[in-house]
C-alpha positions in Angstrom: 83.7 -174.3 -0.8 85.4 -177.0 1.0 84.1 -177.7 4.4 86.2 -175.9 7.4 87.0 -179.8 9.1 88.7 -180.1 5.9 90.8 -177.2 5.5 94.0 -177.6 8.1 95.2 -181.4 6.5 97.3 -183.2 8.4 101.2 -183.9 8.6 100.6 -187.3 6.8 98.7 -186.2 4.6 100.6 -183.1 3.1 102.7 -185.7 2.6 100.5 -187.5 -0.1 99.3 -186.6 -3.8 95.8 -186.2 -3.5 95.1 -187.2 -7.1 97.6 -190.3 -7.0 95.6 -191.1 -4.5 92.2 -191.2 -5.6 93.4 -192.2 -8.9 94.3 -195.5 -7.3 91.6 -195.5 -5.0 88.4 -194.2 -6.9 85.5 -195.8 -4.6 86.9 -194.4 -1.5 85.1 -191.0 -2.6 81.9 -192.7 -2.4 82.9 -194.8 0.8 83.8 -191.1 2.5 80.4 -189.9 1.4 78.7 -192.6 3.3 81.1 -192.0 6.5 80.0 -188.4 6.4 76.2 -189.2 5.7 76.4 -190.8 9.1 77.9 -188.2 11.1 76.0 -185.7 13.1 78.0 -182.5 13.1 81.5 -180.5 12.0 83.4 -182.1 15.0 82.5 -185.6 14.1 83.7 -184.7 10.2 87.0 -183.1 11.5 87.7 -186.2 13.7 86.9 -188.6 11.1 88.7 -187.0 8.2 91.8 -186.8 10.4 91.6 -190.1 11.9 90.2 -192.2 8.9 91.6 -189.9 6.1 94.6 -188.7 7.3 95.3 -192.1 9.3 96.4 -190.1 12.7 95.9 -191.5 16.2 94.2 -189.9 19.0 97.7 -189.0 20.3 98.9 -187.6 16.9 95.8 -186.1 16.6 96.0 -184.2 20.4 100.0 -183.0 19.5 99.3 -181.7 16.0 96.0 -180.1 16.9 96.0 -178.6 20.6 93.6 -176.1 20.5 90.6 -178.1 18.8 90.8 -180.6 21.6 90.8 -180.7 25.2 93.0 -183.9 25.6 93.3 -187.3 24.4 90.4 -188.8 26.1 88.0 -186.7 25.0 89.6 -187.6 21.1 89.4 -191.2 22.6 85.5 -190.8 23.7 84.2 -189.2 20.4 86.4 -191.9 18.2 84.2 -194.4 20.2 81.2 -192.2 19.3 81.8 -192.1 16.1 82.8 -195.9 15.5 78.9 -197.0 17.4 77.1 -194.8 14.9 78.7 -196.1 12.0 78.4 -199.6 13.3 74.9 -199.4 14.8 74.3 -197.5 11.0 75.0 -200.9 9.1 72.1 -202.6 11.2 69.5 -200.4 10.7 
């Protein structure tokens, strides 16, 4: 079952083949797997998969997604989060 963070896409991404995609890209797979590894729970995935997957911006991510975010800070804030744990990750 694919995981609920997963499930809505994103504009840009609809946009996209998924399989021309990975076709051309086949270690990003195994990249994502490691992103996710470091993440702590389903808010964290859903962020990351729309901002590192989908390639939206906090402010793309507040318009097309409303009601899973209070505003663009708090987008802003867990973005931060989620960039410290995967940089502090590489260190330890």
């Amino acid at each position: 079952m694919e995981p609920s963070w997963k499930r809505y896409g994103s504009p840009r991404a609809q946009k996209r083949s998924p399989n021309a995609y990975q076709e051309s890209h086949p270690d990003d797979l195994e990249v994502w797997d490691l992103v996710q590894a470091k993440l702590s729970n389903e808010r964290e995935h859903r962020l990351a998969y729309l901002l590192y997957h989908c390639g939206l911006e906090s402010a793309e991510i507040m318009r097309c997604y409303p009601q899973e975010w209070s505003d663009v800070h708090e987008v802003t804030s867990l973005r931060r989060i989620i960039l410290e744990r995967l940089i502090s990750s590489n260190y330890t």
